[in-house]
C-alpha angles and dihedrals in degrees: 000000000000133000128205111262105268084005098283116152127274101196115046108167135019095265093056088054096050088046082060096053089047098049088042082061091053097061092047093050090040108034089030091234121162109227111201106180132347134185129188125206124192088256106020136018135200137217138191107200143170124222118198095164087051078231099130091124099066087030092066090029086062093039096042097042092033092050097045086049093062094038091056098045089040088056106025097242116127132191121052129349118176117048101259124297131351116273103230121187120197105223141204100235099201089047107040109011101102096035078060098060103040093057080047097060097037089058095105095043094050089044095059090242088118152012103214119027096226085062085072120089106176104070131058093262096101093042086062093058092052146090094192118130085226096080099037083116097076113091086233102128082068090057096032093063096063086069099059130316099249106075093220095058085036096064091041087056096055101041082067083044102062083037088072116073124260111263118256095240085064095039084045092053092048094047099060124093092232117052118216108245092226129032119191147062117339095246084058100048092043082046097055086046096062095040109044105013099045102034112082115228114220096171103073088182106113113238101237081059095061093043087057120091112260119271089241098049083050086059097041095051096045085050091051087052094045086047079232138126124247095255096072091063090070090052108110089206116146124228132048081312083075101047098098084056091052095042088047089057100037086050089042087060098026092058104017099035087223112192104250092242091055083050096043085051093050102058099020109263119139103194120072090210091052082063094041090051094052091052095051088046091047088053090048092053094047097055092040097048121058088197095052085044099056087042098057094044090053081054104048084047101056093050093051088049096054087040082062091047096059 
């Protein structure tokens, strides 16, 4: 979670909570992060997220800096917006997970900001009640299963569920200045100790990014596509000439998360915005094109299925 410096909002009109969600959906889709709930107030929010990669930190790096970048253009502020870092809690998940996720999505309603929960739009309540494909994003199927097996049962489960008020043990934890680092059994928390505090870490290489194809495998596969060498990627021509170029630099950051300034040195180009712009253009394109689209899939889909192979 992350609160708004001196408390002041961070999320002053309709269009600054849905950026957030989009840009919620980014890091899911780029760092490969599960969210399971989520819930935005008018001066903090709160997540409930998996990380298979073990790559939160530049998940929440990429969300916080890339939102507060947006607020601030969008509203023409400029300097810090959130208090400092995010406050992160490692969790049991057979023991707290549910209790999470309840106190998640009860936020509005505690807070005053509603009567009834399903009158709050800013949070994954909702999503939890619906079929809909558009919120086929949120990691809820995994929650949901705790409650019965059939989805149906599952979500009416859980609608009594939500109904019931948060423990005092949860609303106690969230209320203190200091957060525990770990939240969960003794034998958890006694568990995580041994793995992750005692054992020295010598790769330094985050795991999501091992699982990713290679950067050069990226750029071979997109040439083989293009029925072009290599050579052509690094050619800052403008025009569809220079599509397989665009599409190399939005899939470098897309699969691999690459920093912008790996990328910009990469393929020469100094500005970090400059890199930044070409990804945002390239994401325009490919929901606007069919063809782009397809292409990029096929080419997403090449490179998973060599990724099985190995």
């Amino acid at each position: 979670m992350n609160r708004g410096r001196r408390g002041e909002s961070v999320f002053l009109d309709k269009p600054d909570y849905a950026m957030f969600i989009e840009l919620l959906k980014e890091v899911v889709d780029m760092y490969k992060v599960r969210v399971a709930a989520y819930c935005l107030i008018p001066n903090h929010y709160h997540l409930l997220i998996q990380t298979p990669g073990g790559d939160l930190a530049r998940c929440m790096r990429h969300l916080n800096g890339i939102y507060t970048q947006r607020f601030n253009r969008a509203h023409h502020f400029d300097g810090q917006l959130f208090r400092g870092r995010y406050k992160s809690i490692l969790v049991d998940g057979d023991s707290y997970l549910l209790e999470l996720v309840r106190y998640i999505h009860r936020n509005p309603l505690e807070a005053g900001l509603v009567r009834e929960l399903n009158k709050y739009v800013w949070s994954s309540h909702k999503g939890y009640l619906s079929n809909a494909k558009k919120w086929n994003w949120l990691h809820k199927s995994f929650i949901l299963s705790f409650f019965a097996k059939d989805r149906k049962e599952g979500i009416k489960t859980y609608r009594k569920f939500v109904t019931k008020e948060t423990p005092e043990e949860i609303n106690r934890i969230f209320s203190q200045s200091k957060f525990p680092s770990m939240l969960g059994s003794e034998s958890f928390v006694n568990r995580m100790k041994e793995t992750f505090f005692h054992k020295k870490r010598h790769d330094e290489i985050p795991e999501s990014r091992k699982l990713a194809p290679e950067a050069e495998k990226i750029k071979k596969t997109i040439c083989n596509a293009y029925g072009i060498e290599e050579s052509s990627l690094f050619s800052s021509r403008r025009g569809v000439l220079n599509e397989p170029r665009n599409v190399a630099i939005f899939l470098l950051r897309r699969l691999r998360g690459e920093k912008l300034k790996d990328i910009g040195r990469q393929f020469g180009i100094s500005k970090y915005s400059s890199v930044s712009s070409a990804i945002e253009k390239m994401k325009r394109e490919i929901s606007a094109d069919r063809r782009l689209r397809t292409r990029v899939k096929n080419i997403e889909k090449t490179l998973y299925n060599s990724q099985q192979q190995t």
